[in-house]
N, C-alpha and C positions, 0 to 999 in steps of 0.2 A: 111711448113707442114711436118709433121714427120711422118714415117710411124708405125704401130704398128702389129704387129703379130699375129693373130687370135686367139682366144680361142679354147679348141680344141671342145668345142659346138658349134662352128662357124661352123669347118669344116663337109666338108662331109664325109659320110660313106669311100666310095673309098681314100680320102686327109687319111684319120686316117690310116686306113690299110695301103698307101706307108710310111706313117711316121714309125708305127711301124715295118717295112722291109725294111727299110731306104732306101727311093727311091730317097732320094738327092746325098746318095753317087753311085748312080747308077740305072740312067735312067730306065733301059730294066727291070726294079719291076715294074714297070707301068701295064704291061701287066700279070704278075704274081697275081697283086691286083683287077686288072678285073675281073678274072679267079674267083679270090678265092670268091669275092661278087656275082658272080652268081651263084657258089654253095650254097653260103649261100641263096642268095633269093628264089632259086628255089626249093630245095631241102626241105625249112622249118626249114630243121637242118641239119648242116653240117655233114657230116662224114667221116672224113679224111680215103684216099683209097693209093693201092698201086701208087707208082709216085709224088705221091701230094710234097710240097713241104714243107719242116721240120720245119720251123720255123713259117709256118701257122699253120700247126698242131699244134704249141706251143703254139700261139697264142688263138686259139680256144680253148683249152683244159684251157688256160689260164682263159680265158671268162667265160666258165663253170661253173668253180670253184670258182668266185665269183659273178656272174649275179643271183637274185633273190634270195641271204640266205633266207629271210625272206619265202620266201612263197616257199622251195622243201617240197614237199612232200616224206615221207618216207612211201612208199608199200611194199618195201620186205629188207631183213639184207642184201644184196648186198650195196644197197644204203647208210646204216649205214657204213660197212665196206668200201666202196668209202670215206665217208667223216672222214673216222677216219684215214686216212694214216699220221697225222701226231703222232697218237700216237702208231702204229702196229709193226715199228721195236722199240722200247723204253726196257730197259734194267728194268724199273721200270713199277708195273701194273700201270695204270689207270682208275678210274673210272668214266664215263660221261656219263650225264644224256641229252637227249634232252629234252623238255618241248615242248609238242604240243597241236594244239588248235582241234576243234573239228571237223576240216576238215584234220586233219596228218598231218597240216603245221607245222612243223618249228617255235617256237617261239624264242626261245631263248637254245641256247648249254652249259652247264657246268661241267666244271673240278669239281667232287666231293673233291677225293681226288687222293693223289700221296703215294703208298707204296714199298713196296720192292719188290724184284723180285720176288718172289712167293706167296705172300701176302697182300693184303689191307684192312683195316679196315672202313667200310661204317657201320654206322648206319641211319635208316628211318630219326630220324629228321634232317639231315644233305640234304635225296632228296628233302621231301616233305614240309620243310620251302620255302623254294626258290618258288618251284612248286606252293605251293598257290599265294604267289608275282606273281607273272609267270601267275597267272590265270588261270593255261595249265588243261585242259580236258585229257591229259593222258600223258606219262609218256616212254620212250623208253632207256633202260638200258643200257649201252655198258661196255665194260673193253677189256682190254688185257690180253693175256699170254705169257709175254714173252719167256718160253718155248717153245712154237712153238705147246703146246699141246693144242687140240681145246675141250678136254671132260673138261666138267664142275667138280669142283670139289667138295667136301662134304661141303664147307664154300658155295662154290658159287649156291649151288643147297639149302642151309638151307637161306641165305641170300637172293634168288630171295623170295623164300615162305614167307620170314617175309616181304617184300615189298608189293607183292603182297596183303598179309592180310591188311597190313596199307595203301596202297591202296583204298580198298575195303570200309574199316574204315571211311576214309577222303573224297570219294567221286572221285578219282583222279587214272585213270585205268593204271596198267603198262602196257603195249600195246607190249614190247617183249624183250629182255636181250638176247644181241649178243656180242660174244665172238669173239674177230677178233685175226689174228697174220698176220705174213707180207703178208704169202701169200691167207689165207684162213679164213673163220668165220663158227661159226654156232649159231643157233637161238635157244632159249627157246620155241618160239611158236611153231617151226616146228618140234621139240622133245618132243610134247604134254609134256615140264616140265612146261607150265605155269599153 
């Protein structure tokens, strides 16, 4: 009879977390993985505090960041600018469009396009093709400035108006156009430019 290695849907909660803290190369995680499961059950939602232990917090912030794509909700450009950090230091703009259903889920994320550093050319039927596919109820705008400057600029304040109109047009609402940089964003909606 041979033995076989569990899956890790086999295991339990606690077996997962000493795997990922590697509790075989040492025992006394045991107790570290206890810890960290009672926060999590007790609390609802964990929140890594002063003390805690670093590679949990990596763990968990790990989890965050892919548990549930499908259904986050986006309520404020905080949120936007959280999930854009892989394009906020980028030396080139970006421009991405989330597609959302009628509840601010989440349906689907995309890379419009990639321009230069101070520059990107977006035309309407490059968002709102996809967006129909997408079926999305509305429509949430992002880009970068790699400058580090967070004022919207005369392309990017003539550019939200023309979306917004074809928007309107199509039935398919732009819901907000958030400018992020490394450290900071700011919003169309909360700058009454929408």
């Amino acid at each position: 009879m041979t033995f076989t290695e569990p899956t890790l849907e086999q295991l339990t909660d606690l077996q997962i977390v000493e795997m990922a803290i590697g509790y075989k190369a040492n025992p006394s995680y045991h107790e570290r993985a206890k810890k960290f499961l009672e926060k999590v059950k007790t609390l609802g939602e964990y929140r890594p505090g002063a003390g805690d232990d670093k590679q949990l917090e990596a763990i968990w912030e790990l989890s965050k960041r892919f548990a549930g794509k499908k259904t986050i909700i986006y309520l404020k450009p905080r949120d936007v600018w959280e999930e854009l950090r892989d394009i906020r230091n980028s030396k080139k703009e970006h421009f991405v469009m989330f597609f959302m259903d009628t509840r601010n889920q989440e349906i689907h994320r995309e890379v419009v396009s990639i321009g230069t550093l101070n520059y990107n050319l977006v035309h309407p039927r490059e968002v709102f093709r996809p967006a129909v596919i997408a079926n999305a109820a509305g429509i949430i705008l992002a880009h970068n400035h790699p400058s580090g400057c967070l004022d919207p600029s005369d392309e990017d304040l003539a550019l939200n108006k023309r979306m917004v109109q074809s928007g309107k047009l199509i039935g398919i609402e732009i819901l907000d156009h958030v400018i992020v940089t490394k450290d900071a964003f700011v919003s169309f909606k909360q700058k009454n430019l929408m």
